[in-house]
Every structure is written in C-alpha cells, then in structure tokens.
C-alpha positions as CSV (number, residue, x, y, z in Angstrom):
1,X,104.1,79.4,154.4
2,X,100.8,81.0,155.1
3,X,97.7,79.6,155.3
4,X,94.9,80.6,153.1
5,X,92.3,82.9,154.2
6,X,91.6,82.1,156.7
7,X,93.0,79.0,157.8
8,X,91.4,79.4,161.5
9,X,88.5,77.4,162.5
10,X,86.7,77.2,165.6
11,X,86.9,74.0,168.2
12,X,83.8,71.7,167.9
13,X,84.5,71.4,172.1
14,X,84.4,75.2,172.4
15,X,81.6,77.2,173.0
16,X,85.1,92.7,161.2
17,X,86.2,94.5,160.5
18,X,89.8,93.7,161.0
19,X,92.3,96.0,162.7
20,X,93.7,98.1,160.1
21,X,96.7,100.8,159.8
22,X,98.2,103.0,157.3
23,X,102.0,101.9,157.0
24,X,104.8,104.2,154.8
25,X,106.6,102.8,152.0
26,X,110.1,103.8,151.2
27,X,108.5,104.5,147.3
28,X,107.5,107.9,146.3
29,X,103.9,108.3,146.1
30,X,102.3,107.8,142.3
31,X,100.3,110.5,140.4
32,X,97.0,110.9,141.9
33,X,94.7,109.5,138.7
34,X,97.0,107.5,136.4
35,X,97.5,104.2,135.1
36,X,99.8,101.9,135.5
37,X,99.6,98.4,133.5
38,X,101.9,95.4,134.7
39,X,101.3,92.1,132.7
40,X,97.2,91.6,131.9
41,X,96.4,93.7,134.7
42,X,95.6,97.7,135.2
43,X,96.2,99.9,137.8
44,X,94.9,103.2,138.8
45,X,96.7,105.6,141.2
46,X,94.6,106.5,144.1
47,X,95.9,108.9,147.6
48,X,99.5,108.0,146.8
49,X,99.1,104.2,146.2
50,X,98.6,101.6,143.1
51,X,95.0,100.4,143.0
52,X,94.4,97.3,140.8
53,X,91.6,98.2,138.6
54,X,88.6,95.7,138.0
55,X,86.2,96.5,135.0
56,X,82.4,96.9,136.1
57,X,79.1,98.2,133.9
58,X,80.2,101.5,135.8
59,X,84.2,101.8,134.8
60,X,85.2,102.5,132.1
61,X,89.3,100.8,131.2
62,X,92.1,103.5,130.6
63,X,93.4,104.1,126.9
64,X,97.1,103.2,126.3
65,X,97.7,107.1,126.3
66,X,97.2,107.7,129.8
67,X,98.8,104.4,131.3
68,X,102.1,105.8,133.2
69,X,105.2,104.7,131.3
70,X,107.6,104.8,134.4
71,X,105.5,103.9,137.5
72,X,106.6,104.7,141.2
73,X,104.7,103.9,144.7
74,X,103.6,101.2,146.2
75,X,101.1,98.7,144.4
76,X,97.8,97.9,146.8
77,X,94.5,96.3,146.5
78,X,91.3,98.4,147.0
79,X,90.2,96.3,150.1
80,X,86.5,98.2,150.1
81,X,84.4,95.4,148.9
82,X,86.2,93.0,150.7
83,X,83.4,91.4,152.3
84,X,80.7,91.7,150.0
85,X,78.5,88.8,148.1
86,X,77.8,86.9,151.3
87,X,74.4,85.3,150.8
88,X,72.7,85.8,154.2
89,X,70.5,82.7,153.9
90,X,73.1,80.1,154.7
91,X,76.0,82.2,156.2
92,X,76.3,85.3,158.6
93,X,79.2,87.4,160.2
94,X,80.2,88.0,163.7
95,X,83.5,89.4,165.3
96,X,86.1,87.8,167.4
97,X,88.6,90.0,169.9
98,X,92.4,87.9,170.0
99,X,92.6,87.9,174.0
100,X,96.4,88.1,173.4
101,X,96.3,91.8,171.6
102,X,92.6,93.0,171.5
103,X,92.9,92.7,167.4
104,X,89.6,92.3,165.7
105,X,88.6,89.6,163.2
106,X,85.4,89.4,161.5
107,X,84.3,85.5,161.5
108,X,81.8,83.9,159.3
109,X,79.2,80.8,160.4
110,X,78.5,78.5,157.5
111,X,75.5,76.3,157.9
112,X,76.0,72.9,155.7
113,X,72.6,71.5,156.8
114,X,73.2,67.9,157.8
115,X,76.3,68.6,158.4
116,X,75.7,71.7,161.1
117,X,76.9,75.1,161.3
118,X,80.6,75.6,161.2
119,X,82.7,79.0,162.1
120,X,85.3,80.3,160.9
121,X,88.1,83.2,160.4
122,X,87.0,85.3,157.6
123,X,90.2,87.1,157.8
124,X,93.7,86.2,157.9
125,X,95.8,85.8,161.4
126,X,97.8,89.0,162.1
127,X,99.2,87.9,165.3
128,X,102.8,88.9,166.5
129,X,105.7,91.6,165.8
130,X,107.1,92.0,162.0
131,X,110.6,90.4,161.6
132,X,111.6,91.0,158.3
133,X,112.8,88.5,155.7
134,X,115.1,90.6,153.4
135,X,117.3,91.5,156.3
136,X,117.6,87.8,157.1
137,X,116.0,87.5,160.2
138,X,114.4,84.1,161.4
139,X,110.8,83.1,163.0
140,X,110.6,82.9,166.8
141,X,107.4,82.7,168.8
142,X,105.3,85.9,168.6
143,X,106.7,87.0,165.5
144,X,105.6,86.9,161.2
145,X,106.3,88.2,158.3
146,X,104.9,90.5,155.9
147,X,104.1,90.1,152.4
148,X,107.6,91.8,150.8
149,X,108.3,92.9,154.1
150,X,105.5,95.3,153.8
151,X,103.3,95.9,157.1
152,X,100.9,97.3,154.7
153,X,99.8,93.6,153.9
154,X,99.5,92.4,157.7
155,X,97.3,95.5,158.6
156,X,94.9,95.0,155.9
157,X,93.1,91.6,155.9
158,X,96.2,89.5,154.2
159,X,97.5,88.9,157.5
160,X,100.9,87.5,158.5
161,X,103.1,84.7,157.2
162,X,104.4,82.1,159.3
163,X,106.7,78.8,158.9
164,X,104.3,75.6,158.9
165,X,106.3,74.4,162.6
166,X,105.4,77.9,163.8
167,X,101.4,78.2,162.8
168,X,101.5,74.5,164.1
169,X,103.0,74.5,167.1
170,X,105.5,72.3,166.7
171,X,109.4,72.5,167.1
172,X,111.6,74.3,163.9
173,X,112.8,71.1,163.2
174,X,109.7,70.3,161.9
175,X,110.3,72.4,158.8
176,X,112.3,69.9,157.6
177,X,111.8,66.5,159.3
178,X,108.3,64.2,159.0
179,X,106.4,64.1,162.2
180,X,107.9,61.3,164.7
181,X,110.8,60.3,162.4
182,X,113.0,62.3,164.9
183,X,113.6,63.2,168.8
184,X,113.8,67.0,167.3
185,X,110.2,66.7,165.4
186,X,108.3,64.1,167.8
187,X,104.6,63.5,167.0
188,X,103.0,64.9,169.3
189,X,99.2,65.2,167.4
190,X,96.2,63.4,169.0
191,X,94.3,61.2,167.0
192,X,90.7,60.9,168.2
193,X,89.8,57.1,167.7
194,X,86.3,57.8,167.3
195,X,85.2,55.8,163.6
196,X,85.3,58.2,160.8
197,X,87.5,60.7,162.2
198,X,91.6,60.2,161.8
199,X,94.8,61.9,161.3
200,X,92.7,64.7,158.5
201,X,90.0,65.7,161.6
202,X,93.1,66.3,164.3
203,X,92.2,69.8,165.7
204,X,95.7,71.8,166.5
205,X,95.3,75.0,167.5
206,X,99.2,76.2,167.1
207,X,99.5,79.8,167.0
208,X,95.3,80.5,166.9
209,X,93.8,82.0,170.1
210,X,92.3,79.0,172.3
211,X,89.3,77.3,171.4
212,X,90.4,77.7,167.4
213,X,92.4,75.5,165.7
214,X,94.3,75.8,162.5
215,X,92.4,74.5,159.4
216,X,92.6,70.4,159.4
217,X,91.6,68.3,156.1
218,X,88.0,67.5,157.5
219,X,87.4,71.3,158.0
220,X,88.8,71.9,154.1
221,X,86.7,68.2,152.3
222,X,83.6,67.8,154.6
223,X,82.4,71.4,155.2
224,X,84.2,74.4,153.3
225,X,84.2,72.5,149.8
226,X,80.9,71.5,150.4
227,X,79.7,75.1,148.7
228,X,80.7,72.9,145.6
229,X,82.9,75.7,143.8
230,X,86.3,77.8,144.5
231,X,84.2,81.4,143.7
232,X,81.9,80.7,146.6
233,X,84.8,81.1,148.9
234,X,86.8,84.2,146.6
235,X,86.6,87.6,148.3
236,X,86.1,90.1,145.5
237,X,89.2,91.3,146.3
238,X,91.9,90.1,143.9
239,X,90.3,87.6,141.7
240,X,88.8,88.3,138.2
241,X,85.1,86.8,139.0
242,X,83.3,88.0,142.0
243,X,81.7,85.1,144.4
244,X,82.0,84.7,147.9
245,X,78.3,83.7,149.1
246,X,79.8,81.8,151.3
247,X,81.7,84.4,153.3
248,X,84.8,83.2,153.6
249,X,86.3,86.0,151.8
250,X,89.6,83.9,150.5
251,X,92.2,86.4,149.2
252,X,94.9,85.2,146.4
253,X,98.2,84.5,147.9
254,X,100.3,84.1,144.5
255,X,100.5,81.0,142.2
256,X,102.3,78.3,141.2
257,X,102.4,76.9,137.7
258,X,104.0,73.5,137.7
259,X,106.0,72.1,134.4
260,X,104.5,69.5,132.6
261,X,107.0,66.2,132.0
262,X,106.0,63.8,129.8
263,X,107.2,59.9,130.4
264,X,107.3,56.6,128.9
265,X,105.8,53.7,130.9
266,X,105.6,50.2,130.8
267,X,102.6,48.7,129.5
268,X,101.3,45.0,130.5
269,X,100.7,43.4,126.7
C-alpha cells in the first residue's frame, strides 16, 4: 500500500523537481501522433509512449477515424504541468536532498494561519531498489515496488510502493496482526500525553529521511483538509479538473468502488 502523494511530512521538533529517468518497456513503441481511446478516456501517442489527453480551449479531441484500433507501447502521463496552480499567497516550494541517495524532492510549505505553516513532500517517496511483484518477490528494508513493475512510475513523481509495516517501521507481522495484540507486532508508537494530541498526532518517521515523518491523522484533519476541498490538493496530472493551489500536487493512485448492500434492521416501536 502506498501512501498518497505525498504522505511525508516534516517533524514539528525539526528544524523539485524530482529525480527523474527514462526506463525501457518490453512494448513496442506506438505511432508517433495517434489515438488511442481506453474506457472514457483519450490518448495521444507522443516519442514512443501513450499520453492521456486532457481537453483545453487550445486542443482540439481526436475523431473516431484516427483513434488506433490495435494499440501497442506503454501508456504514460504527460507529467509537464505537474506542479502548476499553486497559489503563491498562502503556499511556496522548496527542495529537499534524501541524505541516504542524494534524490531530489520538491516540498511545499502550507500556511493555515492560526494554525502555522506546515511542510510537506510534494512528491512521492522513491526510496530503495525495485523488487518486482510479478516475479513474486517480497519487501525487505531498502526495497519497493513499481506501479506494474514499471520503473517508469518510480522515476517520475508516482514514487514507490511499500507494505504499510515497511513505510511504518514496524515488523512484517504487522501486515496482518493489530498493534500490541502480539510479541511479533508489539506497540511500539509513542503517545505524547500532551491534552489534544493522541494516538492520530503520533509522528513515525518509518522509511522517511530523519526529521520527516509519515503522514499521521492530525497532519491529514487539522492542516491539509483545512484548504476545505479535494481539488486544492489534485496535481493536474491525472484528474479531470485542474486545482492544486495548495501545492500538494496529489496524483491519483487507482480507485475503489465499493458494492452497495441493502439490510433490514430492527426498529424500536
């Protein structure tokens, strides 16, 4: 499980461009200039790879005539605008250097008013070597995953993918067992007893560079959801509506859609 973009945020006790890299895809390269169409959304083939095509005053959509009928090539995201829609006035960038392998991560400073300024990543973690899923091969310390085992998608701003013990810091037990209800998943958190802060402001920093911390419920309710709606925090990567005044440049991560079941209760009369 990943966490959202970006999932880091700095230590209250502690004082980019983001690395990227071409990778090769086992696909043949697409037709420079066509069109390919999967579900509701449009594709248009640019220097080898599938671009997904957004609609703007200055595009104009592809007719059904020039979509490609039997698409090849790796699908990508046009990550050029990744950054923009930041409003200056309440939110700024900066870059950060990963002590542990000189990568680069562009951060974003929020300022909530009463509530302060808060930083955090404005790009996904991409720490550790590339194990691959598919071929069945597990998590250890320094390693992810890729998004279908592609590198492409930890080079450019999607970051890795780790298992919840590993991004926490916690033992692999913890995958499956609760916190403390085992010797193999002790609880080993630090609750700071201070009035108005419990088990949602606990600042881990599990596999974030020191004096950052992974993402806690305080830093999600008190400050980030402060900007009072989910577009403020959407890159214009990926999504259908542009936002992201707040700079934290979320990218999409896949969905979920539960199913609905309806029930009979019992009613007091």
């Amino acid at each position: 499980v990943a966490t959202s973009s970006s999932g880091v945020a700095k230590d209250s006790s502690s004082s980019a461009n983001g690395t990227s890299s071409s990778s090769s895809s086992s696909s043949e390269p697409c037709k420079e200039g066509t069109w390919l169409e999967k579900g509701k959304d449009k594709y248009i083939c640019k220097n080898g790879v599938w671009e997904k095509f957004i609609l703007s005053s200055s595009s104009k959509a592809p007719s059904s005539s020039s979509i490609a009928p039997d698409a090849t090539g790796p699908i990508r995201y046009n990550m050029d605008s990744l950054f923009a829609g930041i409003n200056e006035k309440n939110a700024t960038y900066s870059n950060f250097t990963d002590p542990r392998d000189g990568q680069v991560y562009k951060t974003v400073t929020m300022n909530f008013g009463l509530l302060g300024n808060w930083e955090y990543f404005a790009e996904n973690l991409n720490y550790g070597r590339q194990v691959n899923l598919k071929e069945g091969k597990t998590l250890t310390d320094s390693t992810k995953y890729c998004y279908d085992d592609d590198p492409w998608y930890c080079d450019n701003h999607f970051g890795g993918l780790y298992t919840w013990s590993l991004a926490m810091g916690f033992p692999s037990a913890c995958d499956t067992l609760a916190l403390g209800s085992s010797p193999e998943c002790p609880d080993t958190i630090y609750y700071n007893p201070t009035p108005g802060y419990g088990p949602g402001s606990a600042q881990i920093q599990g596999i974030c560079p020191v004096g950052w911390h992974v993402m806690n419920q305080h830093d999600f309710v008190e400050t980030l959801f402060a900007t009072n709606a989910a577009s403020t925090i959407q890159s214009w990567v990926g999504w259908n509506k542009t936002g992201n005044s707040s700079g934290f440049t979320a990218l999409p991560g896949g969905g979920y859609m539960r199913v609905l079941l309806k029930a009979w209760l019992l009613k007091v009369v």
